[in-house]
KOLZA-963502 format. One record per atom (N, C-alpha, C): x, y, z. Coordinates in steps of 0.001 Angstrom, whole numbers, padded with zeros to 6 digits, always signed. Layout:
# residues N
XYZ ...
***
This chain:
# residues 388
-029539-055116+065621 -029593-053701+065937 -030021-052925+064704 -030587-051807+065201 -031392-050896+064019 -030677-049199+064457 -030911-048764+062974 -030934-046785+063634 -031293-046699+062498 -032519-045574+062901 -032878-044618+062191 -032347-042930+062217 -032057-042548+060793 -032232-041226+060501 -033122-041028+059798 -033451-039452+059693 -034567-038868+059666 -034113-038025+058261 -034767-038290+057304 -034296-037640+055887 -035039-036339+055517 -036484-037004+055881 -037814-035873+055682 -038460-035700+056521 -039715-034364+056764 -040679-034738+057402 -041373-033589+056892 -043354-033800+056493 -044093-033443+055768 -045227-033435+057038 -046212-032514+056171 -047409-032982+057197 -048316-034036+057132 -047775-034669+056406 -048577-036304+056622 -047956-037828+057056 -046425-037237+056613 -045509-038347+056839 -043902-037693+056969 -043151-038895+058028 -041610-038613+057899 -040933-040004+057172 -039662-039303+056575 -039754-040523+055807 -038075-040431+056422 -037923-042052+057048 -036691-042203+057455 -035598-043681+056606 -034332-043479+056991 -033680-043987+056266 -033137-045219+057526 -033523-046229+057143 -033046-047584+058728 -032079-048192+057898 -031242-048459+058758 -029840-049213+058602 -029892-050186+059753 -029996-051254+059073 -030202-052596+059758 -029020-053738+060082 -028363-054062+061145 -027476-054977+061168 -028063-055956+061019 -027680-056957+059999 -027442-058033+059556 -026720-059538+059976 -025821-059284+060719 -024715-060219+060710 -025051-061182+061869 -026192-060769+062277 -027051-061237+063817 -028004-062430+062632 -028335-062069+061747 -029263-062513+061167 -028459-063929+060308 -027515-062888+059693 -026630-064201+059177 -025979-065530+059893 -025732-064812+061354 -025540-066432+061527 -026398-067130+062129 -027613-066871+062331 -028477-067691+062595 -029173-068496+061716 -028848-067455+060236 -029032-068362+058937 -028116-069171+058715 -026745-069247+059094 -025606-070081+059562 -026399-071586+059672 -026801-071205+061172 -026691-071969+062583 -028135-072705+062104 -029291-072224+061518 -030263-072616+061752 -031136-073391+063220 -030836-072163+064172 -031057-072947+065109 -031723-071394+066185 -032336-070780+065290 -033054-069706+066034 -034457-069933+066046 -035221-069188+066965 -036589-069659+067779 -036903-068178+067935 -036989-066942+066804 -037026-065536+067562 -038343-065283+067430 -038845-064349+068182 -040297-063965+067625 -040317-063331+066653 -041622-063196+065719 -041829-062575+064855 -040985-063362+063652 -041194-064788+063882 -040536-065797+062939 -042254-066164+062155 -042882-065755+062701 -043893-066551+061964 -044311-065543+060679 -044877-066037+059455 -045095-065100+058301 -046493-064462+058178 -046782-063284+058575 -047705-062904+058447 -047696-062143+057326 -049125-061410+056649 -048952-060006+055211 -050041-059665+055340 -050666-058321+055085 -051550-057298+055210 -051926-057827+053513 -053074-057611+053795 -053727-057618+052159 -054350-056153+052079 -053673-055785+050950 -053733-054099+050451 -054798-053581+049276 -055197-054716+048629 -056302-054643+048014 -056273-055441+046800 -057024-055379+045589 -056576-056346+044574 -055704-057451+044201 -056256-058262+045050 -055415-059323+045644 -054360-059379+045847 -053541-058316+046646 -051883-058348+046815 -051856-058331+048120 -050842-058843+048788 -050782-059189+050357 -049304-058664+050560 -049076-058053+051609 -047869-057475+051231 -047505-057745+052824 -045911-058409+053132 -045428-058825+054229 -045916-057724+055375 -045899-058523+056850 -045987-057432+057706 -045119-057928+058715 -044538-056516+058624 -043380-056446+060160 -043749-056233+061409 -042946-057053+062624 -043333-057297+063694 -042738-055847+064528 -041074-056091+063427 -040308-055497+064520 -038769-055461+063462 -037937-054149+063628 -037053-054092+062828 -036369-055251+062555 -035548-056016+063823 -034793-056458+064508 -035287-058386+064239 -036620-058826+063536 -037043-059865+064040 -036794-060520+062763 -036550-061945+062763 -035331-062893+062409 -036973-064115+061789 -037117-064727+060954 -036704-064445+059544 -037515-062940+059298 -036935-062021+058386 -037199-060969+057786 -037703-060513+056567 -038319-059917+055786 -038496-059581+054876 -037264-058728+054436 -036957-057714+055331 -035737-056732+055159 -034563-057209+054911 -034034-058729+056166 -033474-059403+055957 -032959-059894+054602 -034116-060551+054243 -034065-061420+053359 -034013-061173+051768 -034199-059861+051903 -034132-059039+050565 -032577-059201+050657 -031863-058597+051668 -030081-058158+051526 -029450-059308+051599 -029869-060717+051984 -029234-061790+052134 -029255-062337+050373 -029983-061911+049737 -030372-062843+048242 -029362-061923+047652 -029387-060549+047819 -028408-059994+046938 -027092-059892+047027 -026518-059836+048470 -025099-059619+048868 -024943-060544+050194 -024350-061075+049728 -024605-062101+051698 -023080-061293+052192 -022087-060433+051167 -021203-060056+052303 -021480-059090+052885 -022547-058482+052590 -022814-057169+053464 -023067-057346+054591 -022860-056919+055756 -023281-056335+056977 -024337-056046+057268 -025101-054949+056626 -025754-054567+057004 -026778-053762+055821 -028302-053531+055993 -028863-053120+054654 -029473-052009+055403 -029700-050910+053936 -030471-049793+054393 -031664-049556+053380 -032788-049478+053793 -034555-049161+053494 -034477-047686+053616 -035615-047655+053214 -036671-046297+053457 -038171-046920+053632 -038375-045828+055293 -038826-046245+056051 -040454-045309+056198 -041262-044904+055319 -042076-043836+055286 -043606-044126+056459 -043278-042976+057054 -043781-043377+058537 -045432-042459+058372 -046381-042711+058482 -047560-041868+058833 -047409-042074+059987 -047709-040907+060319 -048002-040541+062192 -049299-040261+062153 -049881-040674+063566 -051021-039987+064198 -051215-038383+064103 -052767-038146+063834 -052507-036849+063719 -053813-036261+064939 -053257-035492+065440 -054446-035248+067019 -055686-034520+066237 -055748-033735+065211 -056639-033108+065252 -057512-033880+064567 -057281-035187+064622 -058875-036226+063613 -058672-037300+064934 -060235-037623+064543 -060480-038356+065607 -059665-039829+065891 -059768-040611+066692 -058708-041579+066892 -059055-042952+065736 -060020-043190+065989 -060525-043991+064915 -060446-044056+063512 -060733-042503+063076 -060761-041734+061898 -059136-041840+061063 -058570-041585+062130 -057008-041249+061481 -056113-043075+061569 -056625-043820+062261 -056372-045448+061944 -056751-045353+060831 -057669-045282+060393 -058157-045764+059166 -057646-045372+058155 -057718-043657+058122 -056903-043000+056765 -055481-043577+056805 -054528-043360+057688 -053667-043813+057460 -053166-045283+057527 -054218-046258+058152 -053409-047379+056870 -054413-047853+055193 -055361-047011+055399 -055833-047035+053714 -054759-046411+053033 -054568-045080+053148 -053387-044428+052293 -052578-045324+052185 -051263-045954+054021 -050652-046737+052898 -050422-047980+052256 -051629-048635+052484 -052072-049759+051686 -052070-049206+050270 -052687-048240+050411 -052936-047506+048347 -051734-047312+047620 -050987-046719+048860 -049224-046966+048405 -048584-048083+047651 -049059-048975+048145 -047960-049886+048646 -048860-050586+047449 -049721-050713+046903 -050797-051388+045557 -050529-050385+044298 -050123-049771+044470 -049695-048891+043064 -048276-049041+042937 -047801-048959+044419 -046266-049428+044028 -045798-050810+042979 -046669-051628+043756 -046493-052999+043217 -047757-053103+041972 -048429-052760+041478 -049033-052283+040322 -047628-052283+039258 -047221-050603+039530 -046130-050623+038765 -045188-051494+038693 -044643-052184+039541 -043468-053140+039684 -043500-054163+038793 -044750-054700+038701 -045600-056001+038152 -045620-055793+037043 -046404-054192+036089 -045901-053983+034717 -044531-053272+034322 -043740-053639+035214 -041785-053281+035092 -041731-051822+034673 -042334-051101+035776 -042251-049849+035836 -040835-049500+036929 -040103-048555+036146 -039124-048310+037128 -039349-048048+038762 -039464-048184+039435 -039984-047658+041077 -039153-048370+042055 -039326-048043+042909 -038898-048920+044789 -039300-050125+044649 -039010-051248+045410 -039740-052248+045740 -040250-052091+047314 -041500-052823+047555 -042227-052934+048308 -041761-053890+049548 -041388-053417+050280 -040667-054763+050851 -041651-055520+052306 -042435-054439+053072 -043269-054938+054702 -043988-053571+054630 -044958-054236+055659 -046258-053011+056050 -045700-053241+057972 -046280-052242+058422 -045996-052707+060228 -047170-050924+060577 -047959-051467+061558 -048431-050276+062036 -048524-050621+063373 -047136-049367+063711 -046732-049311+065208 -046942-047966+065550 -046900-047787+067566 -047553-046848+067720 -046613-045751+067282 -045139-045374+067475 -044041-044363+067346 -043272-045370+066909 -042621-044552+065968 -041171-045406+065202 -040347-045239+065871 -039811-043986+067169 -039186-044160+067893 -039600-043188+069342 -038991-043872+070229 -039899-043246+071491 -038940-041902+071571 -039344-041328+073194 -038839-039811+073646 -037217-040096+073643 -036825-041270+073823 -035238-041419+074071 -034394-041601+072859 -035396-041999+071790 -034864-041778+070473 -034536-043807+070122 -035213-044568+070726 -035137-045807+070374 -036124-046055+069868 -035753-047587+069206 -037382-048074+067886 -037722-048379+068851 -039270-048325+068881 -040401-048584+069447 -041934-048892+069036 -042113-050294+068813 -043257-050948+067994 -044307-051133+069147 -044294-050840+070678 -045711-051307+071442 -046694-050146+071016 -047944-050634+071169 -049102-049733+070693 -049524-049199+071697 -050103-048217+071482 -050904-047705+072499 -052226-046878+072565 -052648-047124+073822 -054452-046794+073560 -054648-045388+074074 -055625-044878+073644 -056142-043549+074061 -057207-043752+075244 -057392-042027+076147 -058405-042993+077009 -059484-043151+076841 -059650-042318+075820 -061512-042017+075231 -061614-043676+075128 -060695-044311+075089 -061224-046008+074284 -060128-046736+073704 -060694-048005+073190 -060320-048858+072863 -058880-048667+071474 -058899-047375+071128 -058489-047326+069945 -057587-046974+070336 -056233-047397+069313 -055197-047604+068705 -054745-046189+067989 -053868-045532+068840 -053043-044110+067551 -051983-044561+067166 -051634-045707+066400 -050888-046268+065521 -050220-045326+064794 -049228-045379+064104 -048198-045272+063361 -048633-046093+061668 -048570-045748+060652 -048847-046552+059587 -047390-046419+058786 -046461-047561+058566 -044806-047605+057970 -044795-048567+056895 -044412-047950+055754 -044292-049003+054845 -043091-048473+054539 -042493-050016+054059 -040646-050086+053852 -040603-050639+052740 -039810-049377+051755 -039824-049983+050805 -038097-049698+050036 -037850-050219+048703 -036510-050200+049266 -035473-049318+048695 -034349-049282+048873 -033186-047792+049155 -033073-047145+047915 -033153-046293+047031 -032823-046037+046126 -031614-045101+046174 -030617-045660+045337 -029266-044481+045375 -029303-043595+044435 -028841-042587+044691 -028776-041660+042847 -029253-040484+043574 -028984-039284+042905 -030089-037977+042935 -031413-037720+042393 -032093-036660+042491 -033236-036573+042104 -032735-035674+040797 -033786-035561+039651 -033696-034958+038659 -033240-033461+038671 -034276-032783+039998 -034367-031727+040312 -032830-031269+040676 -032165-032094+041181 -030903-031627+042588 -030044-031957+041089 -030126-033227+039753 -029104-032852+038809 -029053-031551+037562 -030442-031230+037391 -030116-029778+036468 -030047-028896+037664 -029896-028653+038542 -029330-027561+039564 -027897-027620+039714 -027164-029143+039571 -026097-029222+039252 -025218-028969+038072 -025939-029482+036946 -025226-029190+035626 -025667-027283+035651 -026727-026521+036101 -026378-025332+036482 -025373-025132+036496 -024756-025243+038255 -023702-025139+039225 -022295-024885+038210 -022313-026306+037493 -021156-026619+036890 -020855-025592+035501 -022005-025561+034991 -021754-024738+033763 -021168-023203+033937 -022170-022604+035065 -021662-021373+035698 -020062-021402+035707 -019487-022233+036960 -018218-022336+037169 -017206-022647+035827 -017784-023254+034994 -016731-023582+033562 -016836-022231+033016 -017951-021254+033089 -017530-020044+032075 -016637-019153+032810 -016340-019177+033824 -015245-018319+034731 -015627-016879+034047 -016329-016104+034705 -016565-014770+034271 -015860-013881+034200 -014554-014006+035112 -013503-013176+036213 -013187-012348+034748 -012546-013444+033643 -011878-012705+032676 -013151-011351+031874 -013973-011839+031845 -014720-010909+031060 -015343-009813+031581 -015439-010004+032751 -015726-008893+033794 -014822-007655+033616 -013608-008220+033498 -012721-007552+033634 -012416-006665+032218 -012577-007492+031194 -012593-006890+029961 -014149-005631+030146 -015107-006092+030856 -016060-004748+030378 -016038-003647+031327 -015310-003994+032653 -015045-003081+032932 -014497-001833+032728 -013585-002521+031403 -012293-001259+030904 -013571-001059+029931 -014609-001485+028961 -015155-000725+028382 -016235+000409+028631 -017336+000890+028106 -018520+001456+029269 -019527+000700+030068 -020240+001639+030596 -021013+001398+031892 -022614+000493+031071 -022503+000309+030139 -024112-000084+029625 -023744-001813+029441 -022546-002081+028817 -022204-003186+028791 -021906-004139+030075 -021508-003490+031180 -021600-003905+032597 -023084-003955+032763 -023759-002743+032669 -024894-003357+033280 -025862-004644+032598 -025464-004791+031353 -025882-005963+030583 -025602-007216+031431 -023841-007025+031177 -023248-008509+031568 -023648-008742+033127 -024124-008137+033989 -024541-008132+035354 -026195-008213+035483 -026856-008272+034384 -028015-008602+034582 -027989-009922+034069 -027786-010642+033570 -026917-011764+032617 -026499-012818+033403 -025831-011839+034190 -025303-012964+035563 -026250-013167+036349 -027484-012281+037048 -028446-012287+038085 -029615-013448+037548 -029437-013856+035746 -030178-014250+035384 -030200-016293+035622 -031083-016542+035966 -031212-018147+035929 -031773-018804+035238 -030862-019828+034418 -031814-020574+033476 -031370-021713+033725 -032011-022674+033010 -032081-024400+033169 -031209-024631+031834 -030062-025524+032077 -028959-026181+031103 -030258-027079+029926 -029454-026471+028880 -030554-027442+027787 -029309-027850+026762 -029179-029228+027044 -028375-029637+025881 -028685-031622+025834 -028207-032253+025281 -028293-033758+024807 -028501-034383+025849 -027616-033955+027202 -027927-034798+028314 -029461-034352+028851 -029762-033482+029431 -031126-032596+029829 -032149-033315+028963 -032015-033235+027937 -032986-033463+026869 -033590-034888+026632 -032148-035542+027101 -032464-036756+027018 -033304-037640+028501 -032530-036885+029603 -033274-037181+030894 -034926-036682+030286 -035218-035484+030362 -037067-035218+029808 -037874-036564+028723 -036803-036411+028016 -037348-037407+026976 -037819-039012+027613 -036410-039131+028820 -036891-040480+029097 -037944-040311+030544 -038152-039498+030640 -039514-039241+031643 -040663-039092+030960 -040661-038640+030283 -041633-038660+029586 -042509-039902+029012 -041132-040829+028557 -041431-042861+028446 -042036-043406+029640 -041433-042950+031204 -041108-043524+032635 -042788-043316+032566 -043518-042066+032520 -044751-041571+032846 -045540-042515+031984 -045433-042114+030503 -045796-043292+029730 -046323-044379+030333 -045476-045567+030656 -045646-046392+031101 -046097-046709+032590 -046408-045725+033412 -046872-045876+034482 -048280-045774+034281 -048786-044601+033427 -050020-044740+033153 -050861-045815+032433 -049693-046533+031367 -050042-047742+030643 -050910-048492+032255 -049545-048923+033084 -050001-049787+034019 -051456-049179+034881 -052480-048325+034506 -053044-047435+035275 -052818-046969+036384 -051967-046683+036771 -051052-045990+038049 -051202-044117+037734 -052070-043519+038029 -051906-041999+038086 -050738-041632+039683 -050008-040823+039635 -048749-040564+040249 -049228-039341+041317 -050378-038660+040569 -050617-037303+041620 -050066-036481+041738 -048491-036180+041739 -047150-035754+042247 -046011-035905+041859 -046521-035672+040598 -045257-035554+039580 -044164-034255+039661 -043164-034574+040354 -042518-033086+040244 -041018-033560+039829 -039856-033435+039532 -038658-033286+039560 -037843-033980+040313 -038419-033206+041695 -038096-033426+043303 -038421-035358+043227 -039479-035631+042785 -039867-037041+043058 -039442-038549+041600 -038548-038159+041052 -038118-038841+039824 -036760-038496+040280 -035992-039791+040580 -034296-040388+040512 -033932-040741+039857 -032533-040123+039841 -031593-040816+038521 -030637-042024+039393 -030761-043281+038923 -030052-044290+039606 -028244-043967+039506 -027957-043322+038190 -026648-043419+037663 -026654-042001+037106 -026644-041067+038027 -025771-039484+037802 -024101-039707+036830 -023982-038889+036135 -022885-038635+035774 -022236-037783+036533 -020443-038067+035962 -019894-037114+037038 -019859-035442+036480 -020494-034802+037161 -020473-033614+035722 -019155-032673+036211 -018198-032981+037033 -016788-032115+036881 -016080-032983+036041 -016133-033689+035722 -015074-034580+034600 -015673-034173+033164 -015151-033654+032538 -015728-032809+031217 -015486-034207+030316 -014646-035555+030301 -014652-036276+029658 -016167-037124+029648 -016563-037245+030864 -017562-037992+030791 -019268-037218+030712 -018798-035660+030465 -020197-034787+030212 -019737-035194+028367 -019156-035318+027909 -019028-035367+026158 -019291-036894+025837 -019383-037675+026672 -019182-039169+026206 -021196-039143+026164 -021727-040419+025382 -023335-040638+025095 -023445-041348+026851 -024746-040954+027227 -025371-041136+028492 -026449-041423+028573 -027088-042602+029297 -028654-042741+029116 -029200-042764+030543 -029722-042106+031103 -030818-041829+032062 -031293-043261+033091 -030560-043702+034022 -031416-044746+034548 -032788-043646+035696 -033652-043804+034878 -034877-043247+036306 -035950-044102+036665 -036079-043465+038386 -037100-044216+039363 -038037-043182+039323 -039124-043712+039627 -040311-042755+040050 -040378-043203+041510 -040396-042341+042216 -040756-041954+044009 -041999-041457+044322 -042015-041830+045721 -042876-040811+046285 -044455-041077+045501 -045028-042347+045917 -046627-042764+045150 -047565-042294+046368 -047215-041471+047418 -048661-041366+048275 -049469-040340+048114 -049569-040065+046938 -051130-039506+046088 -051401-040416+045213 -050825-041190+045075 -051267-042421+043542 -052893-043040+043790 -053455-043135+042439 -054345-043851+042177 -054442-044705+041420 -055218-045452+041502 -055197-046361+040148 -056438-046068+039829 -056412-046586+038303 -057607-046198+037492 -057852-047961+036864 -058857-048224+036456 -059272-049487+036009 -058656-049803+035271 -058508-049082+033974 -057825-049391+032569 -056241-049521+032563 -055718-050618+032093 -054384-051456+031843 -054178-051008+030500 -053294-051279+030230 -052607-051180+028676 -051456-052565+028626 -051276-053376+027672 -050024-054275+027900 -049062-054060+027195 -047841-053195+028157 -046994-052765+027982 -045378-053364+027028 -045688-054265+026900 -044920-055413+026154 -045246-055665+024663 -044298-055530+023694 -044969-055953+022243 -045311-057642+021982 -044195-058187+023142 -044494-060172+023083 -046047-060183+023221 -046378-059643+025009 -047872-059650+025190 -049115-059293+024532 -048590-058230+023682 -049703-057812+023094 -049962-058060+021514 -048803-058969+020724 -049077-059862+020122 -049955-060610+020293 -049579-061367+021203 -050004-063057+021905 -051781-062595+021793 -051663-061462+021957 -053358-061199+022305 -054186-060504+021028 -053461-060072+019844 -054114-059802+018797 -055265-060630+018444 -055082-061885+018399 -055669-062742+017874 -057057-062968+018704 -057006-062611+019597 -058885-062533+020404 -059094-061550+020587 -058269-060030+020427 -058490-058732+020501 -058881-057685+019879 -059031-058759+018231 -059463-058143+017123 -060647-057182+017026 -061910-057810+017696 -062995-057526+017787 -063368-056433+019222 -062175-056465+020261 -062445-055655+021284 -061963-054732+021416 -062334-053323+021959 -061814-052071+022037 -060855-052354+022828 -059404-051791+022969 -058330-051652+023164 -058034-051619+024716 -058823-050210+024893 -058578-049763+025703 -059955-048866+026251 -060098-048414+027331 -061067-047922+027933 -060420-046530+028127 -060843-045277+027391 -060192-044191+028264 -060560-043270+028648 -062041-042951+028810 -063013-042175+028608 -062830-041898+030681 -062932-042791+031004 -062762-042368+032523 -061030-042392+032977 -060587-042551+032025 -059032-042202+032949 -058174-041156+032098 -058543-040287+030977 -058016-039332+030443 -057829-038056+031216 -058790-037791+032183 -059015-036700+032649 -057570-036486+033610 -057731-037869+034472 -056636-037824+035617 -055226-037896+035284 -054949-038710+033845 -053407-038923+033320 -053033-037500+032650 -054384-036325+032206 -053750-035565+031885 -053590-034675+033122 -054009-034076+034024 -053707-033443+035552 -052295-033734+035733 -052200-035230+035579 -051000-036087+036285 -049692-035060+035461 -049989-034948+033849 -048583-034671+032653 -049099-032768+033217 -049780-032253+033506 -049764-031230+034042 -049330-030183+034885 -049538-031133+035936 -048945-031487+037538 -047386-030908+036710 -046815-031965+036237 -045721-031977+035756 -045125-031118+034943 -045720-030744+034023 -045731-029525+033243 -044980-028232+034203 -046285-028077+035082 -046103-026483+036019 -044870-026881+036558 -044617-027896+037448 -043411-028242+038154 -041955-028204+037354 -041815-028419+036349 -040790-028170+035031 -040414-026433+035212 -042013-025435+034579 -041489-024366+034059 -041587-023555+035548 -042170-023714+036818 -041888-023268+038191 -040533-023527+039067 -040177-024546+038596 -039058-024761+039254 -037460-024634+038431 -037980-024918+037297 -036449-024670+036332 -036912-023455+035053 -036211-022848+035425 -036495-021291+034850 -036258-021479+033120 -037026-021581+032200 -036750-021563+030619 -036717-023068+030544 -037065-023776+030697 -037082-025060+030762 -038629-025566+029830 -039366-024863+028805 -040282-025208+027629 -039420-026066+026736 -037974-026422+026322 -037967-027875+025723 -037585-028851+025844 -037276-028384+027703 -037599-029862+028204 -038500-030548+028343 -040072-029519+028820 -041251-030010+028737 -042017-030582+027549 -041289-029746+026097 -041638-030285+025142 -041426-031672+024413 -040332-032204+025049 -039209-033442+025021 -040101-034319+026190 -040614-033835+027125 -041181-034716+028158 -042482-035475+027415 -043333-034388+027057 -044671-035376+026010 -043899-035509+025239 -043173-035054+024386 -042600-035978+022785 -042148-037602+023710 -041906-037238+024239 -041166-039321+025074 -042614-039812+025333 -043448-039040+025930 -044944-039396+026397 -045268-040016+025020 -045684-039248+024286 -046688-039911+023108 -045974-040791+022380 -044712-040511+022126 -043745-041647+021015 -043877-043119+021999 -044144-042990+023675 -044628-044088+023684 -045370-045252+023568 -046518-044073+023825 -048067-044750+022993 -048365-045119+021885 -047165-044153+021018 -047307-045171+019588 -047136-045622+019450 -045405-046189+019766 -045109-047477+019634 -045047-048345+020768 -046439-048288+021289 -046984-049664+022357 -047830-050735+021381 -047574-051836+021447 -048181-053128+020493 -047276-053253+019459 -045906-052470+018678 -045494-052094+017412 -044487-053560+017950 -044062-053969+016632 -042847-054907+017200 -041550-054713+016634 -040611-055638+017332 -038933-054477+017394 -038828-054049+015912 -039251-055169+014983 -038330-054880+013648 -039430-053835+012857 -040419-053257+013138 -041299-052484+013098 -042535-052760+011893 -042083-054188+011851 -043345-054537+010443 -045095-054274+011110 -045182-054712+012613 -046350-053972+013079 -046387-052258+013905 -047195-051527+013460 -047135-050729+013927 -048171-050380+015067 -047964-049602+016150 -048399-049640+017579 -049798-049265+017252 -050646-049555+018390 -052453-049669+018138 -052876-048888+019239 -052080-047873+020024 -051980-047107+021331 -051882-045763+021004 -051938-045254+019318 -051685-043506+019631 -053060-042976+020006 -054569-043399+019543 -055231-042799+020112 -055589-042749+021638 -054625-043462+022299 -054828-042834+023667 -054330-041852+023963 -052760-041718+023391 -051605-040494+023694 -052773-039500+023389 -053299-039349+021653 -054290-038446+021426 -055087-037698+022391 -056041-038549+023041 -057112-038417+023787 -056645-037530+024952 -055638-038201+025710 -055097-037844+026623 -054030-036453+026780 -053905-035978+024967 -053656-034620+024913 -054691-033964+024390 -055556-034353+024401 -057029-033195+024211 -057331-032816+025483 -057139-033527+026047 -057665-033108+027642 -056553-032286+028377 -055634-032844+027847 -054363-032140+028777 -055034-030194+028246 -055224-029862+026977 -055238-028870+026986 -056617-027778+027315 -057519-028893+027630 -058918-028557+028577 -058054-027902+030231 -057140-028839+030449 -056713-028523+031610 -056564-027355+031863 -055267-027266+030955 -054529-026162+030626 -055293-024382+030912 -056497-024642+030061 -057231-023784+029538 -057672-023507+031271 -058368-024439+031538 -058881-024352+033757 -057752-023616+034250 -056677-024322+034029 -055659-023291+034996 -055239-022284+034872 -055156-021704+033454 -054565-020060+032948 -055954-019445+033235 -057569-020005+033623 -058576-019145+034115 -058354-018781+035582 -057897-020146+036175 -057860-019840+037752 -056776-018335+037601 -055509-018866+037181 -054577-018178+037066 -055092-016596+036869 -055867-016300+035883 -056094-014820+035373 -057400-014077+036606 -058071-015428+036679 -059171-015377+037703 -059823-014974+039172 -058591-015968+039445 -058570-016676+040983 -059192-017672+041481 
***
C-alpha cells in the first residue's frame, strides 16, 4: 500500500511526499517466493551514460524504493520519498509536452547524480516512471496511460523519486532565529519604561519594532559561509543550479533555537541542495578531491586546468540568482552574502591544496574569473533595474 500527500504545487510540477508500506515487501524478502509484476529490472537512460531505475508501479516488489529502506533499516515499516510529478500541460501540444517533460526530468535526474558522483551534498536519485496521473479523480495511485483522440499519443505524467530529506530549509531557519530573538528581548518591559518618558522616544522604539532584519551572528554566518563551499562544489562538478534561493538549500540538522544552551554551544551546518529542475550542466569538471588531483599532477603539468571561458558566465548568474534572493528575501542580510562568496572562493583556492598545506590549491583563477563576471552581471541588472 501507498499514500500520497501533496506538499507543493507549481506551474510545472507538484511535488508529493509517498509513504510506502513495506512490510508486504519484507516478507516476501522473507519468503522468497514472490512472482509480482514489475519484478523485472528495467532503467531509463538519462544521458551521459547514466541509466536510472524505472518504476512500474509504487506498490511493485523487487523495488528500487524498496530496496533503498530495506539496506538501511530493515525495522522500519514503512519508507517515505519525494515524489516530483510533471503533469501534462493542455496548452502544448500532446507530443510536444511528452517530450519536454521527460527531457526536463531526465536533466534532473543527470545533474542530480552528476552531483552525487562528485559528493555533492543533494537527494539521491532513486526511479524514473512516466505515468498518465499520479492519482486519479478518487484520489488513488494510478499508473495506466492514456491516449488522446487526436492520436496515438501519450499525456503522460513525467515522476522522478528521489529521496526524503529531513531538516528545514535555510530560509524557514533565519525566519526562525528571527522569531526567537524577537521573543528573548521581551519588549513589554521597555515599552513600558518609554511610555512614562516622551512621545519621540516611543515613536523611535515603535518604528524599531515595525522594523525587520535578518539575525547575523556565528551561527548565520556560518550557515552562508558553508553555502557558499556547497555552491563551490557543485559548480566544481559542472552542475549550474539555476535556482539558487534559500527556499531551495536544507539544513539536515537544525538546532534547537529555544534551548539557549544549545544556541551558545559551536554548530556546523549539515546542507542539501534541492530542487535541480533548472540545472544544467556545463562541460567543464574540476576534481574536487586533493587525493585525485594529486594523482593527476603528474600528466597535468603541461595541460590547462580547467576550461572556463564557456561556463563563467552561467556559474556567475547562478552566485547572483543567489545574491538577489539573500538581500530580497532577508532584509540587511549583505554579510551574509558577503560570507556566501568568501566560502565560494576560499573554496577554489584551496581545491588541489593538500591537508597539511605544503601544496597550495591551482583553482583560484577560476573563483577569479568567475567574479569578474559576476560583476558584469551585476552591472546588467542595476541597468534593467534603473532601466526596465
Amino acid at each position: 500500500a501507498a499514500s500520497l500527500e501533496l506538499l507543493s504545487q507549481g506551474a510545472e510540477a507538484r511535488v508529493w511526499l509517498a509513504t510506502i508500506d513495506i512490510s508486504g515487501a519484507i516478507s516476501k524478502a522473507d519468503g522468497s517466493t514472490s512472482s509480482s509484476s514489475g519484478g523485472s529490472k528495467r532503467s531509463v537512460h538519462v544521458g551521459s551514460g547514466i541509466n536510472v531505475p524505472q518504476l512500474s508501479g509504487l506498490t511493485q516488489y523487487p523495488s528500487p524504493l524498496v530496496d533503498e529502506s530495506l539496506s538501511s533499516s530493515s525495522s522500519s515499516q514503512s519508507v517515505k520519498v519525494i515524489v516530483k510529478e510533471r503533469f501534462p500541460k493542455k496548452y502544448r501540444h500532446p507530443a510536444l509536452d511528452v517530450s519536454l517533460t521527460k527531457s526536463r526530468t531526465k536533466g534532473e535526474a543527470r545533474s542530480l547524480i552528476r552531483c552525487k558522483r562528485a559528493e555533492v551534498a543533494c537527494p539521491k536519485v532513486l526511479a524514473i516512471a512516466n505515468w498518465s496521473n499520479l492519482k486519479d479523480s478518487d484520489g488513488n495511485v494510478n499508473k495506466k496511460s492514456e491516449t488522446t483522440k487526436a492520436g496515438n499519443v501519450c499525456t503522460t505524467s513525467s515522476c522522478l523519486f528521489i529521496e526524503h530529506v529531513q531538516g528545514c530549509t535555510v530560509r524557514q531557519y533565519f525566519e526562525q532565529r528571527l522569531e526567537s530573538t524577537a521573543t528573548q528581548d521581551s519588549p513589554s518591559s521597555k515599552r513600558q519604561r518609554l511610555e512614562e518618558g516622551d512621545d519621540s522616544n516611543l515613536l523611535e522604539f515603535k518604528q524599531q519594532q515595525d522594523r525587520v532584519t535578518t539575525v547575523i551572528d556565528s551561527h548565520t554566518l556560518c550557515v552562508a559561509y558553508n553555502i557558499g563551499n556547497l555552491v563551490g562544489k557543485m559548480h566544481a562538478a559542472g552542475v549550474v543550479h539555476g535556482d539558487l534561493t534559500t527556499s531551495n538549500i536544507m539544513i539536515q540538522n537544525p538546532p534547537d533555537i529555544t534551548n539557549q544552551e544549545t544556541e551558545e554551544r559551536s554548530w556546523e551546518a549539515d546542507l542539501v541542495l534541492i530542487d535541480f529542475g533548472l540545472a544544467t550542466s556545463t562541460n567543464s569538471t574540476i576534481v574536487t578531491t586533493a587525493a585525485a588531483a594529486s594523482s593527476k599532477d603528474a600528466s597535468n603539468n603541461n595541460k590547462k586546468p580547467h576550461k572556463q571561458q564557456h561556463s563563467a558566465e552561467e556559474k556567475a548568474v547562478d552566485l547572483y540568482v543567489l545574491e538577489r534572493a539573500f538581500l530580497s528575501t532577508h532584509p540587511e542580510s549583505e554579510p551574509l552574502v558577503e560570507e556566501v562568496l568568501k566560502g565560494y572562493r576560499e573554496f577554489f583556492e584551496g581545491l588541489g591544496s593538500s591537508n597539511n598545506g605544503s601544496t597550495e590549491g591551482t583553482y583560484g583563477h577560476v573563483a577569479k574569473a568567475i567574479f569578474n563576471r559576476l560583476e558584469q552581471v551585476r552591472l546588467r541588472g542595476r541597468k534593467r533595474e534603473c532601466f526596465g
